[in-house]
C-alpha positions as CSV (number, residue, x, y, z in Angstrom):
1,X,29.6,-19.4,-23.9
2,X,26.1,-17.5,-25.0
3,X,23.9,-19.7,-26.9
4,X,22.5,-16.9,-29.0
5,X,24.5,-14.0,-30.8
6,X,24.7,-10.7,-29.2
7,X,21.8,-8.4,-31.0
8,X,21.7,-5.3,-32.0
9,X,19.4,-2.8,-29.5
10,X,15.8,-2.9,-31.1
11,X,13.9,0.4,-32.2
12,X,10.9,1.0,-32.6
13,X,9.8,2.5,-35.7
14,X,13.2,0.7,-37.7
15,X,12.5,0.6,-41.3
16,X,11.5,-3.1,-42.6
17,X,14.4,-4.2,-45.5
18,X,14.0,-7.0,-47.2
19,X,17.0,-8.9,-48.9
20,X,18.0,-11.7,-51.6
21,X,21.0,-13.8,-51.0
22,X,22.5,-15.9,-53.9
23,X,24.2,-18.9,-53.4
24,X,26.7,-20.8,-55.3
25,X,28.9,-23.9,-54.5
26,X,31.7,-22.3,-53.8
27,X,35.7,-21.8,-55.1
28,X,38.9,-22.0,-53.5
29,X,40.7,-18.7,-52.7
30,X,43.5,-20.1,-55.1
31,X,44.6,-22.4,-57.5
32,X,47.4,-23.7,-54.8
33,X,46.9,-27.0,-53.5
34,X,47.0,-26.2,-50.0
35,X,43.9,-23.5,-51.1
36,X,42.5,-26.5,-52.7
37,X,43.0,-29.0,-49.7
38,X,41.0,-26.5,-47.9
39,X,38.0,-26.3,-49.8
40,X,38.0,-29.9,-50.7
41,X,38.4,-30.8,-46.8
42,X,34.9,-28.8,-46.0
43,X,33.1,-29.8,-49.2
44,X,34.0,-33.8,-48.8
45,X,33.3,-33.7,-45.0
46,X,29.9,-32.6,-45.6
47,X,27.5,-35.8,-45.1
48,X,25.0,-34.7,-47.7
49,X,27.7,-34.6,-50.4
50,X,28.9,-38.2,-49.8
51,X,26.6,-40.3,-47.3
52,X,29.6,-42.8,-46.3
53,X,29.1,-43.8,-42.5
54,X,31.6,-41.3,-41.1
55,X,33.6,-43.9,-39.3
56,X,34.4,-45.1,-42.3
57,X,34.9,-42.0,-44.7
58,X,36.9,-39.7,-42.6
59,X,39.8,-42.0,-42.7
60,X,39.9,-42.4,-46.5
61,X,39.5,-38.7,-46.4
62,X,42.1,-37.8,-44.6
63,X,44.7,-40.0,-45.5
64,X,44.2,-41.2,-49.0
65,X,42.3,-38.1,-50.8
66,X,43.3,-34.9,-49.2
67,X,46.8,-36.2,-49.6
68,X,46.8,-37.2,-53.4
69,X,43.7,-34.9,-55.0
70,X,44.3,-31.6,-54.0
71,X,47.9,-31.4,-56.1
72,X,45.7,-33.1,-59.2
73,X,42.9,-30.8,-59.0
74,X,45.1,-27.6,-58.2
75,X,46.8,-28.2,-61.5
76,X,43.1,-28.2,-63.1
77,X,41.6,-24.8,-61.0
78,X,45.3,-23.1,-62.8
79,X,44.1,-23.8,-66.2
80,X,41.1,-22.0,-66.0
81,X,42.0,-19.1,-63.6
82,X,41.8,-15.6,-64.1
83,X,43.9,-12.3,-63.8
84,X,40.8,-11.5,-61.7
85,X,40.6,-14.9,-59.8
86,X,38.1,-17.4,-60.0
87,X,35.6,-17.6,-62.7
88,X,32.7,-19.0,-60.3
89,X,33.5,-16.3,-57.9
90,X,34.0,-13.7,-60.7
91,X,30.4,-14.3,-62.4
92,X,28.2,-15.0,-59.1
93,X,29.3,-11.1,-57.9
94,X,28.9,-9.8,-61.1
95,X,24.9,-11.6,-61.0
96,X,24.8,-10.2,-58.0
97,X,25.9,-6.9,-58.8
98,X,23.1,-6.8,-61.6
99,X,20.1,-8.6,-60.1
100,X,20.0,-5.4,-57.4
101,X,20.2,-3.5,-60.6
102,X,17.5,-5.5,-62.6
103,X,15.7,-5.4,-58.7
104,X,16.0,-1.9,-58.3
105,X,13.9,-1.0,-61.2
106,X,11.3,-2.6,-60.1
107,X,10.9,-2.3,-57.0
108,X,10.9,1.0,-54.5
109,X,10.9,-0.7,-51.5
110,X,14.1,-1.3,-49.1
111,X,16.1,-4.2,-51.2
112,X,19.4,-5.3,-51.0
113,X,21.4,-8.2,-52.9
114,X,23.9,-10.2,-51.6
115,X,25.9,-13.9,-52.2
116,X,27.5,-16.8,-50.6
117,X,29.3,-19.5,-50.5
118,X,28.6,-22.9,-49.5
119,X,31.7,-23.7,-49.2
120,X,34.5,-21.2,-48.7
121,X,34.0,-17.6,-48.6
122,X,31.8,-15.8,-48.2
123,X,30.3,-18.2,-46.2
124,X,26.3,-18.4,-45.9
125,X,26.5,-17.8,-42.1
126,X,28.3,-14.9,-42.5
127,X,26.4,-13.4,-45.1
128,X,23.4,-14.1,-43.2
129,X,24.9,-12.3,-40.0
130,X,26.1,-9.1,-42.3
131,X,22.1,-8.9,-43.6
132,X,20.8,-9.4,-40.1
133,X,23.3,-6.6,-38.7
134,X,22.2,-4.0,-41.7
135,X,18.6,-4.5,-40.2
136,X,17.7,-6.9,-42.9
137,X,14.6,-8.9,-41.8
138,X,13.6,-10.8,-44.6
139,X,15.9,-12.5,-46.2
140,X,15.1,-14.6,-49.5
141,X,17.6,-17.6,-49.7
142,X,18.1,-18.0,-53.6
143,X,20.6,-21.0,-54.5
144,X,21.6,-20.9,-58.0
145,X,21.0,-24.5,-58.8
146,X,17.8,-24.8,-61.4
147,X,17.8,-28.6,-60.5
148,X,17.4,-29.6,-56.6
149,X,19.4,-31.8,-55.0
150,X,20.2,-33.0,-51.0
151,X,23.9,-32.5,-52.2
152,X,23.0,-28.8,-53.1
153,X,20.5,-27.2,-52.1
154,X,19.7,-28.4,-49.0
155,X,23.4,-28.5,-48.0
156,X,22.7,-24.9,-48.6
157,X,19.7,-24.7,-46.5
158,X,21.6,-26.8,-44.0
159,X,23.9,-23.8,-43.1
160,X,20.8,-21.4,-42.8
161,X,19.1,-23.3,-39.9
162,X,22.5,-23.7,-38.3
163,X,22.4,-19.6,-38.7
164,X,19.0,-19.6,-37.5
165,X,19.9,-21.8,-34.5
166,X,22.5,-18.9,-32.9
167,X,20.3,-16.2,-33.5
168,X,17.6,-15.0,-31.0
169,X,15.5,-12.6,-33.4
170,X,15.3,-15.2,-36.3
171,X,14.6,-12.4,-39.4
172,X,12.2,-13.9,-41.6
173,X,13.4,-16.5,-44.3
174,X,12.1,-17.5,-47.5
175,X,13.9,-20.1,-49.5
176,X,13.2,-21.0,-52.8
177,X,13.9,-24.3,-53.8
178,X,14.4,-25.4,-57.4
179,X,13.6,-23.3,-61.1
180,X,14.7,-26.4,-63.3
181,X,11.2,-25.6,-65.4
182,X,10.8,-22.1,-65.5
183,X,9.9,-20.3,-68.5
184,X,12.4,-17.3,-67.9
185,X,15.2,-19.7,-67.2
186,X,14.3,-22.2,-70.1
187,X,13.8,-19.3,-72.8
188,X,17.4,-17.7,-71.3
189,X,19.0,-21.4,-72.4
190,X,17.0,-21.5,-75.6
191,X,18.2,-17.8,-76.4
192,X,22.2,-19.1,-75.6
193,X,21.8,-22.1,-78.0
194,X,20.2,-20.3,-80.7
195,X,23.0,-17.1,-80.3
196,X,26.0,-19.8,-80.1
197,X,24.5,-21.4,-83.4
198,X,24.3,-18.3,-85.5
199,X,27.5,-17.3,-85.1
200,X,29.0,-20.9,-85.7
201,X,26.4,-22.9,-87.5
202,X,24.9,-26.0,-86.3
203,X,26.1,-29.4,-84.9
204,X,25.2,-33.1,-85.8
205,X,24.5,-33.8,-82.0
206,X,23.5,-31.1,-79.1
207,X,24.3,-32.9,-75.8
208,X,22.9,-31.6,-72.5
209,X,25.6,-32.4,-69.9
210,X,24.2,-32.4,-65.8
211,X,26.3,-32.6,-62.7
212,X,26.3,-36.5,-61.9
213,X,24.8,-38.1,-58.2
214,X,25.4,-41.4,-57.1
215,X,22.2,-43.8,-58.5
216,X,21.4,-44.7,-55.2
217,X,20.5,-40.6,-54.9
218,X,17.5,-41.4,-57.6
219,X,16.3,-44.7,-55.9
220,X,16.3,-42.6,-52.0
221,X,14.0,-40.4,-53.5
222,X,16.3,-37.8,-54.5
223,X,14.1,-35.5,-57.3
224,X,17.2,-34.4,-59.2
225,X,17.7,-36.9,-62.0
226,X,13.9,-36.1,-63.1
227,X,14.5,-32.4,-62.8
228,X,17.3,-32.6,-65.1
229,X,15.4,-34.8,-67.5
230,X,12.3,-31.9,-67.4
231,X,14.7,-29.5,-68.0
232,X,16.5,-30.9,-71.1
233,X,13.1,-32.0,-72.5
234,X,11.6,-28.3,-72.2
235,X,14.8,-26.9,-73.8
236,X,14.7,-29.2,-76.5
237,X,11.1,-28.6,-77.3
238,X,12.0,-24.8,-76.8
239,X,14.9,-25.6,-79.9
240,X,12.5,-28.2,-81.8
241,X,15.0,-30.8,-82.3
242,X,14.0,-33.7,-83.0
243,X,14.9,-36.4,-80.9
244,X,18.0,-38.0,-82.6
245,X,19.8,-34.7,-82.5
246,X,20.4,-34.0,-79.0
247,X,20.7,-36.0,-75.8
248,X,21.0,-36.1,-71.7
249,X,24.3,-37.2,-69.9
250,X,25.9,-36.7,-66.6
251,X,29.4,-35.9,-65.7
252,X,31.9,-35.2,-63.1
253,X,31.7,-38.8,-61.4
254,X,33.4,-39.4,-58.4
255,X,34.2,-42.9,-56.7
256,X,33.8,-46.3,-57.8
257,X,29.7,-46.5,-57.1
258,X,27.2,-46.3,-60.2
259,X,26.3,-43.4,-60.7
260,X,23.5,-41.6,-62.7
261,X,23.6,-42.4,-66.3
262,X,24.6,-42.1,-69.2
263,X,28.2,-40.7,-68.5
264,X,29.4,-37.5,-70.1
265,X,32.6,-38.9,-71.1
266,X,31.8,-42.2,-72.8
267,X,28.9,-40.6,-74.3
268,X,31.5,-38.0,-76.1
269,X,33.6,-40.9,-77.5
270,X,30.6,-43.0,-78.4
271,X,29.5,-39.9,-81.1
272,X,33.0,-39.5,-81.7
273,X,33.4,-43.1,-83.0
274,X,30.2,-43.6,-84.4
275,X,30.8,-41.0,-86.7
276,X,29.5,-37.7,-85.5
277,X,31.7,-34.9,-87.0
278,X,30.7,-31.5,-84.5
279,X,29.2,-32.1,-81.3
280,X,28.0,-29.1,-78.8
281,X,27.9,-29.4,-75.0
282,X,25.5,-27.3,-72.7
283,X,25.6,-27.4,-69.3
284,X,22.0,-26.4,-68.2
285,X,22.9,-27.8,-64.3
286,X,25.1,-24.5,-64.1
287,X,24.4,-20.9,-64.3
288,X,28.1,-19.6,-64.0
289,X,31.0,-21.4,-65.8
290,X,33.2,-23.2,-63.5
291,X,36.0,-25.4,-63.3
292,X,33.0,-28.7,-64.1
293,X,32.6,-26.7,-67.4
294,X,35.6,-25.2,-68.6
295,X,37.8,-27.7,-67.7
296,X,36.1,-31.1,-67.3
297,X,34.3,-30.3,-70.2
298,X,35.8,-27.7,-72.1
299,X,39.4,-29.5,-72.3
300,X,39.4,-33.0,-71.0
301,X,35.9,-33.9,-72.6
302,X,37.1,-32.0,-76.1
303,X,40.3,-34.1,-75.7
304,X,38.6,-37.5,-75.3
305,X,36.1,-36.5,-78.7
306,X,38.8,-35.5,-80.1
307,X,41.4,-37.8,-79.7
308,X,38.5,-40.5,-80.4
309,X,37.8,-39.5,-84.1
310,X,35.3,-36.5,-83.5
311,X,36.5,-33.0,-85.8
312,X,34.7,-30.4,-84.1
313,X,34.0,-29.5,-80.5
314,X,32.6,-26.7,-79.5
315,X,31.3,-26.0,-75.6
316,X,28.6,-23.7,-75.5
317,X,29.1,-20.9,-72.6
318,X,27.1,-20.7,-69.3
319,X,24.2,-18.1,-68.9
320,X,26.8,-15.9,-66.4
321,X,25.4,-12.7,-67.6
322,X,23.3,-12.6,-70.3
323,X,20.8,-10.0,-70.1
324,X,17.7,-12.6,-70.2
325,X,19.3,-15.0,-68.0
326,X,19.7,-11.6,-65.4
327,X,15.8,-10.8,-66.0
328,X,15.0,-14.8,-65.6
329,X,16.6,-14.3,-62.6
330,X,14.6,-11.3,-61.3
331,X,11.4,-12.8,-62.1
332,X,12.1,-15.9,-59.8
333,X,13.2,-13.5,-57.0
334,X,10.1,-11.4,-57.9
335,X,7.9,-14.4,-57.2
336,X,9.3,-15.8,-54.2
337,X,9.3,-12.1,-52.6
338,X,5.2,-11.6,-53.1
339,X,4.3,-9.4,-50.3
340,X,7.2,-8.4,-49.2
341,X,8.5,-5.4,-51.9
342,X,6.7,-3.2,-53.5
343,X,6.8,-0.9,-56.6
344,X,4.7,1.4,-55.3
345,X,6.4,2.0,-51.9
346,X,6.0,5.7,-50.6
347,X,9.5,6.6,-48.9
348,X,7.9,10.0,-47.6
349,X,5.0,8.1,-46.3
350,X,7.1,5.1,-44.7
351,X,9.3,7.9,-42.8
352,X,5.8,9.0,-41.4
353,X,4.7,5.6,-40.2
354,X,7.7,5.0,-38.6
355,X,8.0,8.4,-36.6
356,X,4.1,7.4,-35.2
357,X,5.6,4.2,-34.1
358,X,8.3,5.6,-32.2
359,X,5.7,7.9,-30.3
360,X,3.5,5.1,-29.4
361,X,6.2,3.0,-28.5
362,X,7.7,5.8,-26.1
363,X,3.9,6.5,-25.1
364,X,3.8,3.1,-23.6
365,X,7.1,3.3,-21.8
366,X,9.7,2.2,-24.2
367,X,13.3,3.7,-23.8
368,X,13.9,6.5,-26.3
């Protein structure tokens, strides 16, 4: 077997486009649990998301939880479907779909936008080798996770060096590795907050809920939990709230370990008892509502406040495709793609330059 990908015949002269690929977690194709056991089977295998000595996690994986979770979490993925499928997979093409729009007003140059997968489809490999084969040679790797983390984004970056290690002409790869401060992305938040509150008044508590890691994850030198603190401090200066209104918690915890605290879920009955009447969740770790918002959050967290004394929930929507959040968006592609688009890009000109190079080339005894 080759150890390198066929490639496409090289010519001289080719015109130089330059691409931006998003990437999100990924979603299962449906809200089955066989669908399920497939997407939980790659995303629990992958050493970066639990960093169990394989000896001893595959069995537990493959007897115990791909036997007894998939059914559970099937049932969960069917409360928040779509006619239209998948609301991750739904609002990462749409972002797609309008950061080449937002793109393509600025720049003239040769850009294309594209997304992925990490796990499921599509997947970053084949992404990757769709750009490559549409003469793509620089590729910008955007994950949409504001907050970096080795379960995340460099799982992510994982599956582009495994692309880059089957390809003989490597195009060239940016990679752009966290946002979790940037002004664009923090004002896009501030703007949701603001909009959710005019229209429905104001809670006693705002609570910023994050993706939970394992603690061991902060203690290995894993820059997440700090990430996610800068980011809920910049959004609360951003909303001037003083300090007693709003707070930091993590969620979706998985296992038996510690994990980073305070929990999402104890933190909601906590208010609940102590009195709090309305309390607001925002989940700043995600850019596109998902089954850790709308259903971890949006009904089994509401439930639990709910149930513990609280009166008023109210989850406050994802940035999916807010106009700012879009133009955030474009501006952290924009800076990560320095040098490599252009608004003043001449097409006539560039079709001139490229016919030159083809005559040198076949000057010097290239094929035609």
């Amino acid at each position: 077997m080759p150890k390198f990908a066929p490639e496409p015949r090289f010519n001289h002269g080719s015109p130089v486009h330059t691409a931006v690929l998003l990437v999100n977690l990924g979603t299962p194709e449906a809200p089955t649990t066989p669908a399920v056991r497939r997407y939980l089977k790659q995303f629990l295998s992958d050493p970066r998301v639990v960093e169990i000595p394989r000896i001893a996690w595959l069995p537990i994986l493959h007897g115990i939880i791909l036997n007894t979770r998939p059914g559970r979490s099937a049932q969960k993925y069917a409360r928040i479907w779509t006619e239209q499928g998948s609301p991750l997979m739904l609002h990462t093409v749409r972002q797609a779909r309008l950061l080449a729009g937002f793109l393509g007003e600025r720049v003239r140059s040769p850009l294309v936008v594209e997304f992925a997968m990490r796990y499921g489809e599509p997947s970053i490999g084949d992404s990757l080798g769709r750009l490559k084969a549409a003469g793509c040679d620089r590729i910008l790797i955007l994950p949409l996770y504001p907050q970096y983390a080795a379960t995340t984004t460099a799982t992510a970056f994982d599956e582009v060096a495994k692309f880059i290690h089957r390809v003989r002409n490597v195009p060239e790869i940016r990679m752009v590795r966290h946002f979790h401060d940037h002004p664009a992305y923090i004002a896009a938040l501030a703007a949701q907050v603001r909009e959710h509150w005019a229209a429905n008044g104001r809670p006693d508590k705002l609570l910023l809920s994050f993706h939970g890691l394992p603690q061991f994850s902060l203690t290995r030198g894993d820059p997440y939990h700090c990430e996610c603190q800068k980011t809920a401090r910049l959004l609360a200066e951003a909303l001037q709230l003083p300090e007693n209104h709003w707070r930091l918690s993590f969620q979706s915890r998985f296992g038996r370990a510690e994990w980073l605290k305070p929990y999402t879920l104890p933190t909601l009955r906590e208010y609940a008892r102590a009195g709090v009447h309305r309390v607001d969740v925002l989940c700043p770790g995600f850019v596109a509502d998902c089954l850790e918002t709308l259903e971890e959050i949006g009904v089994e967290c509401k439930q639990a406040f709910l149930a513990s004394g609280g009166k008023e929930f109210h989850l406050i929507p994802c940035l999916n495709e807010r106009d700012d959040w879009i133009h955030a968006l474009a501006d952290i592609a924009l800076e990560h793609l320095a040098g490599w688009v252009s608004a003043s890009w001449d097409a006539a000109k560039a079709k001139v330059d490229r016919e030159l190079s083809r005559l040198r080339a076949r000057a010097m005894g290239a094929p035609s």
